[in-house]
N, C-alpha and C positions, 0 to 999 in steps of 0.2 A: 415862496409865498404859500401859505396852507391853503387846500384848494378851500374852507369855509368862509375867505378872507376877499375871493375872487368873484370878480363881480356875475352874477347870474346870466349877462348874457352872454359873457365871453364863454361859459362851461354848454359843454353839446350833453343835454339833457332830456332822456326819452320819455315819451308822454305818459307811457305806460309802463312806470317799473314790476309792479307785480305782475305785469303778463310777463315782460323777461324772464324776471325771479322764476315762475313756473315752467316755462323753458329749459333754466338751465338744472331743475330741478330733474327737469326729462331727460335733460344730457348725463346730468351724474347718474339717475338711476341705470343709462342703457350702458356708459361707460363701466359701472361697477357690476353688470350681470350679464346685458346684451340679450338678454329673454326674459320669459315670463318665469318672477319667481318664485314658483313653484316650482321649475324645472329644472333638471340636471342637464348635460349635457355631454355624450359618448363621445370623448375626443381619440379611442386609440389604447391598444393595450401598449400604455408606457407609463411609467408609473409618474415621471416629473414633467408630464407635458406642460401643465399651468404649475404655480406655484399651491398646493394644498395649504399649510399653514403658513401663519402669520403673527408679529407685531400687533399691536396696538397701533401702530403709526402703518401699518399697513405694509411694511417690508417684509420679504417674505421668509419662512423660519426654515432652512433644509435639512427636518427631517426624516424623510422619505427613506423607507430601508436599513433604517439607526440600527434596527432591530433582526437582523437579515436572518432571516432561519430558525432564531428563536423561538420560545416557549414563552406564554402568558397566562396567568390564571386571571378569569375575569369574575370579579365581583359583584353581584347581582344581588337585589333587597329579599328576596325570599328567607324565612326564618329555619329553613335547612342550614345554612350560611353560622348557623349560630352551632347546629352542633359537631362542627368539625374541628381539628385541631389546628388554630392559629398561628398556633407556634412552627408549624411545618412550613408555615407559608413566611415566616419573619427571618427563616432560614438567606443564608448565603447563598447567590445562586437562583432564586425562584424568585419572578419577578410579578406585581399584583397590579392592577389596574382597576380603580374601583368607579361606582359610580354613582350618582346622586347625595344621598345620607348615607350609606356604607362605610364612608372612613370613620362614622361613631361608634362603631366596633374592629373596627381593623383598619388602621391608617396604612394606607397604597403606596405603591411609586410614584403610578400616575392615577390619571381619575378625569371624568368629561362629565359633563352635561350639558343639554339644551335646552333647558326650561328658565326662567329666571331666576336671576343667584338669591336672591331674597327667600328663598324655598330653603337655599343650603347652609348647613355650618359655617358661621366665620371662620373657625380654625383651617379650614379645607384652603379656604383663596389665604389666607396669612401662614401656610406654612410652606418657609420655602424649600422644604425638599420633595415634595408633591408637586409632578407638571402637572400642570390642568389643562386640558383641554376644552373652550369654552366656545360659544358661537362670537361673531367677532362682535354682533351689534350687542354685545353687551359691554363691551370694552368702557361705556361712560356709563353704566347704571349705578348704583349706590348699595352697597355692603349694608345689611342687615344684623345688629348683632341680639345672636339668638340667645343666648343668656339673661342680657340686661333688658332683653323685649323694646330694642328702640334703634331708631335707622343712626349710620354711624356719618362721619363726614368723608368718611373713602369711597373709594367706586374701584369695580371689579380691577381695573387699569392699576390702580397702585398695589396691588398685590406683585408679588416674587413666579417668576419662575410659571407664567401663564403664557399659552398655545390658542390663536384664535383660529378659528375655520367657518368656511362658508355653508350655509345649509341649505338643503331643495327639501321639498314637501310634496313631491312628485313619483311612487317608487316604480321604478321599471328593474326587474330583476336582473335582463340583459345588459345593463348598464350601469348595476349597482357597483363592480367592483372597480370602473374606470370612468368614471363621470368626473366631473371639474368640481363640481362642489358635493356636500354631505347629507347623502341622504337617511332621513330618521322618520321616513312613511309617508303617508299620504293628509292633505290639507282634506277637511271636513269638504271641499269641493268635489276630491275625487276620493269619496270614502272612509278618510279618516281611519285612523288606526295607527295614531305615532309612537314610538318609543327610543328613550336614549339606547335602547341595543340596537338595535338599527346602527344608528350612529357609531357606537363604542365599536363595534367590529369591522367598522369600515375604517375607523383610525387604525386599529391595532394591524389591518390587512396593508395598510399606505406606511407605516413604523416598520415593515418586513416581518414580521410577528407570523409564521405559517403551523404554528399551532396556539390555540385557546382555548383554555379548560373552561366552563362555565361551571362558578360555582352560586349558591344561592339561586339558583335558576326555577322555581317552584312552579312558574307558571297554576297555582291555585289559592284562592285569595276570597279571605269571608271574614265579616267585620271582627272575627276572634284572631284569626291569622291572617296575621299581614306583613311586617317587615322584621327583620331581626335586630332594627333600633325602632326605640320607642315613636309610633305615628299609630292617631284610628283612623280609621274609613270609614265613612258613611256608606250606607248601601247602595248610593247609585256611582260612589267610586266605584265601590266592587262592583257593579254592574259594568262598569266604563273599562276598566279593569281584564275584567274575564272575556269581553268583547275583543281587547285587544290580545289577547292572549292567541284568539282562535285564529286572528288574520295574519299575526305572527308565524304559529305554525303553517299558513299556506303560504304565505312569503319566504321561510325557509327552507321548505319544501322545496319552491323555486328555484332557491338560492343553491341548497348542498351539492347539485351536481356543477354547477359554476365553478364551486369554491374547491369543488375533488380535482376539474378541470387544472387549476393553478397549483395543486398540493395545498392546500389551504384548509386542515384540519379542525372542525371543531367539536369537542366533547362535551358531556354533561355528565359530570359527577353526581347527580341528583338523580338517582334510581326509581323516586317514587316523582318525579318532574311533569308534569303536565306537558314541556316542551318532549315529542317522540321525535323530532325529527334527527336530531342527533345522535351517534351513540355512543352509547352508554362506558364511563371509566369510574372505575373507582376513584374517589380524592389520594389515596395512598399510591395505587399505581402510574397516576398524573404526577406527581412528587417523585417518585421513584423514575419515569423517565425524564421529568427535566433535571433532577439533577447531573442523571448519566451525560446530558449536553454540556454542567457545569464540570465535567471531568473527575465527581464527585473528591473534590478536595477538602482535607480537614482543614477546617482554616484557623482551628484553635492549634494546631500544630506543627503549620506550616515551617519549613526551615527559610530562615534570612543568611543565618551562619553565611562568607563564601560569596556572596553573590555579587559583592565589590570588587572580589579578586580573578584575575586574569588566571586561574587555573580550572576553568570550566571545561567541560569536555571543546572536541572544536563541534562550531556549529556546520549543520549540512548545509 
């Protein structure tokens, strides 16, 4: 019998369901964090203590150390970004990690944000050979498509080939590179100053990734210069802006001997870069040693000739 069919007194009915509802509202929030969320939480240098990323359905995704040892150029909106050669980085072997609006000039491998998808290209979440790395509670927001200027009937979830993670708003430097969830700065409670780099290099540090070139990394920004795809700023972004810039460099600051601690390299190809705390490589020389990792192979030359036949040297 369907329980609407049954008679009201036989059903055990609480007097108060919206206090329950509120209740178990309390339950899911302490089950899905267990603290207050803003906070990270230092569980231990091991890299797959919790699960880091995720599903959509909440399963967890392992890829922790995908990346072990390798090299990443990271993508950043500065208009430096625009005068280097693209073509170096579309190479065999060099792998690109972009972030926000950056794949409108150079589409990545991979690519993250933490701001709402409605800010980004449709083509970014519909293309599926870009992982994306996203926050998870975006999983049911709704696609924006930025051409025809009108909300589409998708949501971030039906897209290809998307990574969710958890994010704090909480930053402790001692805890930035082992904490449970992602940290991308501080909530307007304790000072404010967020940024998806924050975030982008604590993925790439959890992916095995122990070197990252930052390229576009301008760290200086006025309503003439701003991103190397088309966006203006008002002035009290750029205010908002340069503010976060400065708290950056003292969180980095923090961070370079951490990250020397683990071998966890990061450069800045951007010579004239407002970020100092990192040093300095050329984009050409960052090129030149990842591909020495890639064993600098021509791949337009490669031989196949042989290699179905049993007369290979023997192996050791």
């Amino acid at each position: 019998m369907a329980i609407s069919n049954i008679p009201k007194t036989s059903l055990s009915i609480k007097k108060k369901p919206q206090e329950s509802s509120r209740k178990d509202k309390h339950d899911d929030r302490q089950a899905r964090w267990g603290r207050d969320r803003h906070d990270g939480f230092k569980v231990g240098k091991f890299y797959n203590a919790p699960p880091m990323f995720f599903t959509q359905d909440h399963h967890p995704l392992w890829l922790t150390d995908n990346y072990r040892g390798r090299t990443a150029f990271m993508i950043c909106g500065g208009p430096s970004f625009g005068e280097i050669d693209h073509d170096k980085l579309a190479q065999p072997g060099i792998l690109t990690m972009g972030m926000n609006n950056a794949p409108r000039t150079f589409r990545p491998d991979l690519w993250a944000s933490v701001d709402s998808p409605d800010h980004f290209l449709l083509s970014i979440y519909m293309d599926p050979k870009i992982m994306k790395f996203v926050p998870v509670c975006s999983a049911g927001k709704p696609l924006f498509d930025n051409d025809n200027w009108q909300w589409t009937n998708l949501k971030v979830g039906d897209s290809p080939n998307m990574v969710y993670y958890k994010r704090n708003e909480r930053f402790r430097a001692k805890q930035y590179l082992w904490e449970d969830t992602i940290n991308w700065g501080n909530h307007k409670d304790y000072g404010g100053g967020r940024s998806i780099m924050l975030a982008t290099i604590r993925i790439l540090f959890l992916l095995g990734f122990r070197t990252v070139n930052l390229l576009g990394c301008d760290f200086n920004m006025s309503e003439e210069h701003t991103y190397h795809f088309d966006q203006t700023r008002r002035k009290d972004s750029v205010r908002g802006n340069t503010s976060t810039y400065g708290q950056l460099n003292e969180r980095f600051a923090e961070l370079r001997p951490l990250f020397e601690r683990e071998k966890f390299n990061v450069y800045n190809c951007n010579p004239e870069s407002g970020l100092r705390v990192f040093e300095h490589v050329s984009f050409d020389a960052a090129i030149k040693r990842a591909l020495n990792e890639f064993g600098n192979i021509d791949t337009k030359n490669e031989r196949t000739q042989g290699l179905y036949d049993e007369d290979k040297p023997k192996s050791p």
